[in-house]
C-alpha positions as a Markdown table, in Angstrom:
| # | Residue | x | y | z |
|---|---|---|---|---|
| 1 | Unk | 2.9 | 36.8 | 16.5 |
| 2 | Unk | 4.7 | 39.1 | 19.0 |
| 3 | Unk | 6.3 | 42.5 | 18.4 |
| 4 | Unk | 7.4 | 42.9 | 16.0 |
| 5 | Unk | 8.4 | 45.7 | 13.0 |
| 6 | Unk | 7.3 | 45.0 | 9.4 |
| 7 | Unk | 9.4 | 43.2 | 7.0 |
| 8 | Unk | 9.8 | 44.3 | 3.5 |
| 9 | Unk | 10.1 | 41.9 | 0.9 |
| 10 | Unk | 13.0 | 43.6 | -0.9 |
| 11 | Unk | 15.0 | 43.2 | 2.4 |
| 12 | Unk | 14.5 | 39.5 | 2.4 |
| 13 | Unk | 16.9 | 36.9 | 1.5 |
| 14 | Unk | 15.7 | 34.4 | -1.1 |
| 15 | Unk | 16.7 | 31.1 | -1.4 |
| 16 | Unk | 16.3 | 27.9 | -3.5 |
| 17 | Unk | 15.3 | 24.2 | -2.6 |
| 18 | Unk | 16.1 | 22.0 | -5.2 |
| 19 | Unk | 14.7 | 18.4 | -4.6 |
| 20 | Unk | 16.6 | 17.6 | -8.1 |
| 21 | Unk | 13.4 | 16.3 | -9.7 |
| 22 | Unk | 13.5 | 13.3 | -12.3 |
| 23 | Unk | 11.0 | 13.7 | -14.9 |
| 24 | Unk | 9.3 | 11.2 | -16.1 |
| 25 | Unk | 11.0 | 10.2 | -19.5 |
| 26 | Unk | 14.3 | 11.8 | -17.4 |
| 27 | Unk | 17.0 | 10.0 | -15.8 |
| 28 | Unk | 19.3 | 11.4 | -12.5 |
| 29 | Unk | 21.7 | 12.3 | -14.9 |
| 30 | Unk | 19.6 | 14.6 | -16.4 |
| 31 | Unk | 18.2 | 15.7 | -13.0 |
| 32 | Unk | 21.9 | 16.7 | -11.8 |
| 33 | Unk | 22.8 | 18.6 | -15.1 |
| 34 | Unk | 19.6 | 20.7 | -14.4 |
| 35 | Unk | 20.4 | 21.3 | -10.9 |
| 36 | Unk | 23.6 | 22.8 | -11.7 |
| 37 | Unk | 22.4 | 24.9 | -14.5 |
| 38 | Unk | 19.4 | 26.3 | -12.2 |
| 39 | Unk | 22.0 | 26.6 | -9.7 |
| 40 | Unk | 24.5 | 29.1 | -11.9 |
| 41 | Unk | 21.1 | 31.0 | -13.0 |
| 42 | Unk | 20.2 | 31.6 | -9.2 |
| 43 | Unk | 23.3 | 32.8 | -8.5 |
| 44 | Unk | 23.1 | 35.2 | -11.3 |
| 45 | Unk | 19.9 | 36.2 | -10.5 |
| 46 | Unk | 21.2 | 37.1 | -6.7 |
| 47 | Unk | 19.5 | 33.9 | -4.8 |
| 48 | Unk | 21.6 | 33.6 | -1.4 |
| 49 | Unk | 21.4 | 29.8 | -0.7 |
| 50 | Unk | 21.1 | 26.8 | -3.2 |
| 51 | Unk | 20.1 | 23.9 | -0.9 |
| 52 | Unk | 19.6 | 20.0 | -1.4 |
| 53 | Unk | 17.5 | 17.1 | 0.0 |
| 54 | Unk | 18.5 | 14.1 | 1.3 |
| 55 | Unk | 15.8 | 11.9 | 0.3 |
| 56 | Unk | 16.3 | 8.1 | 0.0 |
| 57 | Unk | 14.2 | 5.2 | -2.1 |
| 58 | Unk | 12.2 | 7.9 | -4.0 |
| 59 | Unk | 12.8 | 7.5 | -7.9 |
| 60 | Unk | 11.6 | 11.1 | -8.8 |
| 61 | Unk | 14.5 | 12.6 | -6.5 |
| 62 | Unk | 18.0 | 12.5 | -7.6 |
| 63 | Unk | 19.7 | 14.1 | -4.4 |
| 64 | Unk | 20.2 | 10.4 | -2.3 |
| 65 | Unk | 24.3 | 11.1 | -1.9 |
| 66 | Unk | 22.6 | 15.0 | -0.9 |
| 67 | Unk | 26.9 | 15.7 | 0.1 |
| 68 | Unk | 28.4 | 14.6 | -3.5 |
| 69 | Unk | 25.6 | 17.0 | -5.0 |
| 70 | Unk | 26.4 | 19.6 | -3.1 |
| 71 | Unk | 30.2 | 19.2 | -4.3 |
| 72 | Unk | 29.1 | 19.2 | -7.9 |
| 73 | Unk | 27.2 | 22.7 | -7.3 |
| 74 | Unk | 29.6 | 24.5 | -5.8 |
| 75 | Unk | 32.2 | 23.3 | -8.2 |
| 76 | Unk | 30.2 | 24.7 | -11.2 |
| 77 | Unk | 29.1 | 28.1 | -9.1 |
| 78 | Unk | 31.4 | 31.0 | -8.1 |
| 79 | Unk | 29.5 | 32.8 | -5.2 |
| 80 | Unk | 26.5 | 31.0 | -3.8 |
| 81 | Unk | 25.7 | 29.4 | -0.6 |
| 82 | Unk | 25.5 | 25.6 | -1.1 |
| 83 | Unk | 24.1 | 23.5 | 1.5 |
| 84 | Unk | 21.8 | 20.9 | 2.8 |
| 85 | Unk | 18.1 | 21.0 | 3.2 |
| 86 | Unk | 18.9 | 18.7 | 4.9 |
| 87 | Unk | 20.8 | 15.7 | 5.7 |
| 88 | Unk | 19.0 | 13.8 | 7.9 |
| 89 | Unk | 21.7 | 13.2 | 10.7 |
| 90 | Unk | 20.1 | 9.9 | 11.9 |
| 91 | Unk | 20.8 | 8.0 | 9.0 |
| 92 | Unk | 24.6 | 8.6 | 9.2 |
| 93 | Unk | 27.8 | 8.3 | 12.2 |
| 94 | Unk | 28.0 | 11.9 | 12.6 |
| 95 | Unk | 31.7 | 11.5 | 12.0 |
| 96 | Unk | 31.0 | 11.1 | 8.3 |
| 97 | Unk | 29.3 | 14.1 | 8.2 |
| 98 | Unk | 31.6 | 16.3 | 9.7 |
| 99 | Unk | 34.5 | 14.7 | 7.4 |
| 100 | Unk | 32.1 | 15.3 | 4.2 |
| 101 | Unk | 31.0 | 18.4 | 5.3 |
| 102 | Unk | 34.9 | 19.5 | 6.2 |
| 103 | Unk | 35.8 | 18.5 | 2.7 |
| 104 | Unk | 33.2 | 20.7 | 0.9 |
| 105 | Unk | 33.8 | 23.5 | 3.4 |
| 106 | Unk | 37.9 | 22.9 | 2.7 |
| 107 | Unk | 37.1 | 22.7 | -1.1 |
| 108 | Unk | 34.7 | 26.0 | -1.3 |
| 109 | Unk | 35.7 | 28.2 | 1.9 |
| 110 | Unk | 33.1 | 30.4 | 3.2 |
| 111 | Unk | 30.6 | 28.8 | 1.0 |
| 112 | Unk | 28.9 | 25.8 | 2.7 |
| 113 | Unk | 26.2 | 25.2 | 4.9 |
| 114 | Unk | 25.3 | 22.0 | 6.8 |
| 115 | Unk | 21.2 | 22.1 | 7.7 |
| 116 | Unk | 20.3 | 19.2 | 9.4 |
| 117 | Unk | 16.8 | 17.1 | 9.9 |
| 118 | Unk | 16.0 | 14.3 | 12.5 |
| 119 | Unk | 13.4 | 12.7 | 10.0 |
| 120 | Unk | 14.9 | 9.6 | 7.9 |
| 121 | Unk | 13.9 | 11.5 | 5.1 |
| 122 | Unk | 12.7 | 7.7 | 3.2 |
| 123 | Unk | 10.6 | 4.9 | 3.7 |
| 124 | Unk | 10.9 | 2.5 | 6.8 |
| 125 | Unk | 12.9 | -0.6 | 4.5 |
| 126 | Unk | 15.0 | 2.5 | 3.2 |
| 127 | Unk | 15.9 | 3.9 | 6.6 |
| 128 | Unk | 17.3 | 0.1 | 8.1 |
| 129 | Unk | 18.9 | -0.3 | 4.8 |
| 130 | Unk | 20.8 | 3.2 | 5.2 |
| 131 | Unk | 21.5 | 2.6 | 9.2 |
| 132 | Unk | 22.1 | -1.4 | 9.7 |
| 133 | Unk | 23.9 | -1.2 | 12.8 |
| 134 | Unk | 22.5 | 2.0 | 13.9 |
| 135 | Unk | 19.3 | 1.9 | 16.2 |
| 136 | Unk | 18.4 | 5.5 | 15.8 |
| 137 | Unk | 14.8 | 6.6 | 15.5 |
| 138 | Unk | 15.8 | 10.2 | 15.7 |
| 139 | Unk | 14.9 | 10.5 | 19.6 |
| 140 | Unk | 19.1 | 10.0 | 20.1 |
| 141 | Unk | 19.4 | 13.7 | 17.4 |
| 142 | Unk | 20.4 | 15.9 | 20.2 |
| 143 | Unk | 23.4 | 13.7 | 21.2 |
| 144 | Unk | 24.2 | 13.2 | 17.1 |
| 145 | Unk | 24.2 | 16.6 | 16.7 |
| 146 | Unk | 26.9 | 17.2 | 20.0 |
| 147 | Unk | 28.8 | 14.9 | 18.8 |
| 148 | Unk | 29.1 | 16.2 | 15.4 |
| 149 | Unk | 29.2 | 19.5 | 16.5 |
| 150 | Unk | 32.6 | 18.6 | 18.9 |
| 151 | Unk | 34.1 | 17.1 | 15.8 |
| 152 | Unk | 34.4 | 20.6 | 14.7 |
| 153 | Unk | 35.5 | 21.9 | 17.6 |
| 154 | Unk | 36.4 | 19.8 | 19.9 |
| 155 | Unk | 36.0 | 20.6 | 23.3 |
| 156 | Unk | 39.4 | 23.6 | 25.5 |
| 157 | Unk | 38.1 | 22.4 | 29.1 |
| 158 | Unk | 41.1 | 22.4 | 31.5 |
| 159 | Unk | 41.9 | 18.2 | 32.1 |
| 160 | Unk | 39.9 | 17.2 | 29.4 |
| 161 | Unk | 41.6 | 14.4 | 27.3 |
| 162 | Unk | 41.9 | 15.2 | 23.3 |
| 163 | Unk | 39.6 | 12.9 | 21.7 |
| 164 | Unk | 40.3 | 9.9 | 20.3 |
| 165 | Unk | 39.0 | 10.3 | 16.6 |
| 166 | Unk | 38.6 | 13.5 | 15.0 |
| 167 | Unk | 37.5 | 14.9 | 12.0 |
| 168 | Unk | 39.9 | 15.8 | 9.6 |
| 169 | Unk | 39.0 | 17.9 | 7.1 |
| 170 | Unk | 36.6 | 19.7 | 9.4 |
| 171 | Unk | 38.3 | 19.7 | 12.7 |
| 172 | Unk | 38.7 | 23.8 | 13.7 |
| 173 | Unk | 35.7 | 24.7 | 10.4 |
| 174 | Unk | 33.6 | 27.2 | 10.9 |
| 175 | Unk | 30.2 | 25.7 | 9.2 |
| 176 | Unk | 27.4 | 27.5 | 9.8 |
| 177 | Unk | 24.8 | 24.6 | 11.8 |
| 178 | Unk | 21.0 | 25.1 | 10.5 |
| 179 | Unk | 18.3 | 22.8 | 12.2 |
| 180 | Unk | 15.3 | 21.8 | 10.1 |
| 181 | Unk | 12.2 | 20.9 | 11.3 |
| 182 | Unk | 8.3 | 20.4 | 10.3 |
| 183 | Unk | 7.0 | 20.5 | 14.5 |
| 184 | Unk | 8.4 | 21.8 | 17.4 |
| 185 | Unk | 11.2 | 19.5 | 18.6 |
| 186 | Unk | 13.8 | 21.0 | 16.4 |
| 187 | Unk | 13.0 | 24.3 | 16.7 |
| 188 | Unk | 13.4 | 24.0 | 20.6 |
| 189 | Unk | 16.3 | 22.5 | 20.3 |
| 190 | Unk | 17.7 | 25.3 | 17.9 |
| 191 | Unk | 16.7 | 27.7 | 20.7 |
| 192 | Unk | 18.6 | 25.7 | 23.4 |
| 193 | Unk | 21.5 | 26.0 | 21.6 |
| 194 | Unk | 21.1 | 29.1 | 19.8 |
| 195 | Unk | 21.2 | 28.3 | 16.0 |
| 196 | Unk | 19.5 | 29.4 | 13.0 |
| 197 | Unk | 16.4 | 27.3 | 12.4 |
| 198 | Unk | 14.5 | 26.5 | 8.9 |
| 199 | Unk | 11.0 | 25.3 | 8.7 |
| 200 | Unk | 9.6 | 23.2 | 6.4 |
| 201 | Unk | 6.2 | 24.8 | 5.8 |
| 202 | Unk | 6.3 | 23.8 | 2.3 |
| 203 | Unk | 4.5 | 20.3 | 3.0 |
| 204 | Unk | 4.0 | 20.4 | 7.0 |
| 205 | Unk | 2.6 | 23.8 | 7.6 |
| 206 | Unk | 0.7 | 23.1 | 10.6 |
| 207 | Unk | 3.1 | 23.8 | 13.1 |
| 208 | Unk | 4.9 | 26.6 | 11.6 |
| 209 | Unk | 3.8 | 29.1 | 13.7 |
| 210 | Unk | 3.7 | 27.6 | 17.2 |
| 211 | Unk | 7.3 | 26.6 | 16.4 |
| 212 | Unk | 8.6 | 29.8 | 15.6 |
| 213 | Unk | 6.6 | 31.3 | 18.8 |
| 214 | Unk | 8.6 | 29.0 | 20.9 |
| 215 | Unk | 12.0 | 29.2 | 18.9 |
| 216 | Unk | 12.1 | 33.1 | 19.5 |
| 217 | Unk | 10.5 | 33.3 | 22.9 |
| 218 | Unk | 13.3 | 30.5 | 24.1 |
| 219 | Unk | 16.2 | 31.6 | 22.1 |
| 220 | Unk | 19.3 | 31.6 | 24.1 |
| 221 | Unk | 22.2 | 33.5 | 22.1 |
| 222 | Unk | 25.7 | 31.7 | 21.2 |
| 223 | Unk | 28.6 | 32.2 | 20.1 |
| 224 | Unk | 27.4 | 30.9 | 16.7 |
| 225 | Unk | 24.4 | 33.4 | 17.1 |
| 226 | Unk | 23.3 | 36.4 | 18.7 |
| 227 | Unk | 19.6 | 36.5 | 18.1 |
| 228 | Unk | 16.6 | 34.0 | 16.6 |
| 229 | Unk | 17.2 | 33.6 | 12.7 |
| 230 | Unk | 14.6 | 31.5 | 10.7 |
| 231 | Unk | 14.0 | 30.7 | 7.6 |
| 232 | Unk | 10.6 | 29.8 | 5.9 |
| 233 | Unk | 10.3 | 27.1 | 3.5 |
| 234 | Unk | 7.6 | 27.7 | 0.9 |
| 235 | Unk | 6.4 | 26.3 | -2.9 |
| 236 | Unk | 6.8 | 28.8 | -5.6 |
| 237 | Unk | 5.3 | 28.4 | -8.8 |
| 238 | Unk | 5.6 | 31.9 | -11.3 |
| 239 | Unk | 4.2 | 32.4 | -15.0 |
| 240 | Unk | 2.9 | 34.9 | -17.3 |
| 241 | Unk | -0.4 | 34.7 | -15.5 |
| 242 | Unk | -2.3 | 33.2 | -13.1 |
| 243 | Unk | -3.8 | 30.3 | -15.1 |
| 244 | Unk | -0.7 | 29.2 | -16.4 |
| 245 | Unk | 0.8 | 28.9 | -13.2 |
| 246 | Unk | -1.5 | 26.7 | -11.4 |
| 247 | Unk | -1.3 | 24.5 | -14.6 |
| 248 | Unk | 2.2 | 24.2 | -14.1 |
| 249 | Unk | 0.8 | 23.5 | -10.1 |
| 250 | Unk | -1.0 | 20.0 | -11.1 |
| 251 | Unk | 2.8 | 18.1 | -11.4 |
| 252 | Unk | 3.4 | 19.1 | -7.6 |
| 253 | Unk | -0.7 | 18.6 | -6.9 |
| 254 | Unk | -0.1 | 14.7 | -8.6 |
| 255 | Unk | 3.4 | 14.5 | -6.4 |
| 256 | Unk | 1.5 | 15.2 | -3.4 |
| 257 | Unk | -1.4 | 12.9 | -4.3 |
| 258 | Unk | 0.7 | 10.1 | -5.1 |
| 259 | Unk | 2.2 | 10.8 | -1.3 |
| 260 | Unk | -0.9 | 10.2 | -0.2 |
| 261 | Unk | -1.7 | 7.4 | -1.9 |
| 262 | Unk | 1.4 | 5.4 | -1.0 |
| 263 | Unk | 3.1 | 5.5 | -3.7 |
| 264 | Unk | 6.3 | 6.8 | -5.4 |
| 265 | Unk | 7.7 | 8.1 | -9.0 |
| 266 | Unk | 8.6 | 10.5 | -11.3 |
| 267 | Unk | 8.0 | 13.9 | -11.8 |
| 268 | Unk | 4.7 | 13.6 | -14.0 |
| 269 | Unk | 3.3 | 16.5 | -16.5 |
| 270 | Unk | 1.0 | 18.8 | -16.1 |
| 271 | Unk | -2.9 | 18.3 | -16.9 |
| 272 | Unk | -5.5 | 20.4 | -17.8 |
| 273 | Unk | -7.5 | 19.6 | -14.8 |
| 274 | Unk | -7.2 | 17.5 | -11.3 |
| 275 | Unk | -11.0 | 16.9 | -11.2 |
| 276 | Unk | -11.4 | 12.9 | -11.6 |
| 277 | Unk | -7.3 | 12.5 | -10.5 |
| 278 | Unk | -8.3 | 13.1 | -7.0 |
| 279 | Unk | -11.7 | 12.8 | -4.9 |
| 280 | Unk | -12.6 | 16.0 | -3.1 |
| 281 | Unk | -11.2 | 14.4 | 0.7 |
| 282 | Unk | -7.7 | 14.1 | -1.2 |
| 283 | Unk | -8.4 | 17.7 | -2.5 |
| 284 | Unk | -8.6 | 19.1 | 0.6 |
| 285 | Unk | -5.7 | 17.5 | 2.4 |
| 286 | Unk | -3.7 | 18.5 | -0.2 |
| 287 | Unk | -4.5 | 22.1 | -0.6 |
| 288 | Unk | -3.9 | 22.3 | 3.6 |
| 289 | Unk | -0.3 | 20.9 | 3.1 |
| 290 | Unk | 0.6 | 23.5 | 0.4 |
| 291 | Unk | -1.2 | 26.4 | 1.8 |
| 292 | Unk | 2.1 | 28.0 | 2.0 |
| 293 | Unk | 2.5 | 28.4 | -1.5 |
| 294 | Unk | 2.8 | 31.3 | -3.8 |
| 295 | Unk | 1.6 | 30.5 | -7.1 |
| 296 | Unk | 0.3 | 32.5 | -9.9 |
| 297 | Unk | 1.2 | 35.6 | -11.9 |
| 298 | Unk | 4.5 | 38.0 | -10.5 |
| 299 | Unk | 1.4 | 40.1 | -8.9 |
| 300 | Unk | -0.5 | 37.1 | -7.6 |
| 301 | Unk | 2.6 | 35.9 | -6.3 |
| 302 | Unk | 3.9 | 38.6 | -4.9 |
| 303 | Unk | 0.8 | 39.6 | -2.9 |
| 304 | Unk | 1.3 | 35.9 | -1.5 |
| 305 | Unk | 4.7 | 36.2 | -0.4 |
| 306 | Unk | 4.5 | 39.5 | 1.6 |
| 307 | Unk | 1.2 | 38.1 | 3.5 |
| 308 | Unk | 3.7 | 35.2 | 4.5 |
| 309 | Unk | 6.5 | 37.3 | 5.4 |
| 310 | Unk | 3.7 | 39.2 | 7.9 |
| 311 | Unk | 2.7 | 35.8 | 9.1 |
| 312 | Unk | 6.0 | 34.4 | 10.1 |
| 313 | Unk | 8.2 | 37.4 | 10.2 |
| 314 | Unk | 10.8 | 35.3 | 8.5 |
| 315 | Unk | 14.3 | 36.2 | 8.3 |
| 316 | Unk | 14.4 | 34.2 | 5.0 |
| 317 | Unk | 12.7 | 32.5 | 2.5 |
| 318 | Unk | 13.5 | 29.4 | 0.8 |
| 319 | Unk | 11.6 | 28.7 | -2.1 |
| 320 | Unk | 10.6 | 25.2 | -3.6 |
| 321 | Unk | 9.7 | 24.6 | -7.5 |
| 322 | Unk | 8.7 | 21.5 | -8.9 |
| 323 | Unk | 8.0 | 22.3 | -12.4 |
| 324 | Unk | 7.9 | 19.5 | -14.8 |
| 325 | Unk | 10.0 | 21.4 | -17.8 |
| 326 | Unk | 13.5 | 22.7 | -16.8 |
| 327 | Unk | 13.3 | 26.4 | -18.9 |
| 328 | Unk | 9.7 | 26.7 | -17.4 |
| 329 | Unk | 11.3 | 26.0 | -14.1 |
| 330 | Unk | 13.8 | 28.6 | -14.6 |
| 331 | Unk | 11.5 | 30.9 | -15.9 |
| 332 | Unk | 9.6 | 30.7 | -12.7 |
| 333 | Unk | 13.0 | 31.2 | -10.3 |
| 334 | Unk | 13.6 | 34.5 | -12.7 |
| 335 | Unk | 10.2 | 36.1 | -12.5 |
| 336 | Unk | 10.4 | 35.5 | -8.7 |
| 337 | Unk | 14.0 | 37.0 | -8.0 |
| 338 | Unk | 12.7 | 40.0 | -10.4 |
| 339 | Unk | 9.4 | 40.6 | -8.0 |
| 340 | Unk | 11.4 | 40.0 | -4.9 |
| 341 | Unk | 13.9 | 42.9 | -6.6 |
């Protein structure tokens, strides 16, 4: 990386990514109850964000309607930043975003954060089910996001007409804009316009560092932002001790692998062992798209995290943990607010 002066873990902001798992043997309501309870424990434990994925068609995630989520957290929470990790603007009229996201902003001032993603976050049959009339592919985002963005505030040129439609709640919000991205697109966008940026190194690390290179090198300050701010999206996985951990690890390993494979479900358990679950080709791909993980013992973990936080000189890091029992879940999220502390 460039100049820079070392980052000290204590210093960092941490930050939770909840994909809202379903369990197999679970339903979403269960999934939803847990998020909320994991949420009020992060906050207690002094986690700055709580974000949610939009993810569509997928019957281990219960996060689909990611803005009605976000309402039910940050009606049961006090203090914590709720947001979206992301919502992936393409699939919606950016109009409707701006409303929802006015609403939560208008319901939990000072609270709210509205990260957005140019992926369809689903499956191709998912994506024209979600945007019938829409043609996007997500090459049109940079418009979406303009014209979402001057639904908030719409434009105070001399002779220019008042629009049309606005957004109302949300017309005149001030909601902090995050970009996410897994390449280099977003973040150079981010840098054009000169908001924070969040990478999503927990499954697509190999671009992560390139794209913060060009982010910083090309950052042009706004009024919404002075200098570059990024946030790095990692796995997280915490026990007693090492071999615990990366037994709790085989759930996200078999998520990954059934990825892979083409196929989707539930949040399975953890096994003993992934030798004869996956072939060694599968092994290796795997293990390259989680490389930014930290899992393993407080220690282990903690070594883990600070060798990132030298790599990518992150402002922030946001912390992923698909565990297949919620109080082992939570477990994890305390041990790693303690080390972080």
């Amino acid at each position: 990386m460039s100049e820079h002066t070392s980052k000290r873990l204590s210093d960092t902001p941490l930050s939770v990514l909840d994909l809202a798992p379903i369990v197999t043997g679970s339903t979403a309501a269960d999934a939803l109850r847990n998020s909320l309870d994991l949420a009020q424990h992060a906050e207690a434990w002094g986690y700055k964000r709580y974000w949610l994925a939009e993810h569509h068609n997928m019957p281990g995630i219960a996060s689909s309607a990611t803005s009605l989520v976000i309402g039910h957290v940050a009606a049961g929470t006090k203090s914590i930043r709720v947001g979206s990790g992301g919502i992936m603007l393409p699939n919606h009229a950016p109009l409707v975003i701006a409303e929802q996201f006015g609403t939560l902003e208008s319901l939990f001032p000072g609270r709210i954060d509205l990260g957005l993603g140019r992926a369809p976050g689903s499956d191709q049959p998912a994506a024209r089910a979600l945007r019938r009339g829409l043609t996007s592919d997500g090459q049109n985002f940079p418009e979406q996001l303009a014209e979402l963005r001057e639904y908030f505030h719409p434009s105070q040129e001399p002779n220019f007409s008042p629009p049309i439609v606005r957004a109302i709640p949300g017309e005149g919000l001030d909601i902090p804009i995050w970009l996410l991205g897994s390449s280099g697109f977003s973040a150079q966008l981010a840098s054009q316009l000169g908001l924070p940026f969040a990478f999503a190194s927990h499954f697509a690390p190999d671009y992560l560092l390139p794209a913060l290179d060009a982010y910083r090198s090309e950052f042009r300050p706004s009024a919404a932002l002075q200098k570059p701010h990024v946030m790095v999206g990692m796995n997280a996985i915490v026990a007693d001790t090492d071999e615990e951990a990366h037994y709790l690890a085989t759930s996200l390993y078999q998520t990954f692998l059934n990825i892979v494979r083409g196929r989707t479900g539930q949040l399975l358990p953890p096994v003993a062992s992934m030798d004869g679950l996956w072939n060694a080709q599968e092994q290796f791909y795997i293990r390259n798209m989680l490389r930014y993980s930290a899992i393993g013992s407080p220690e282990t973990v903690k070594a883990r995290l600070e060798n990132i936080l030298e790599e990518t000189q992150a402002d922030e890091l946001i912390v992923a943990a698909q565990i297949f029992d919620h109080p082992t879940r939570l477990k994890s999220y305390r041990l790693l607010a303690e080390l972080v502390q």
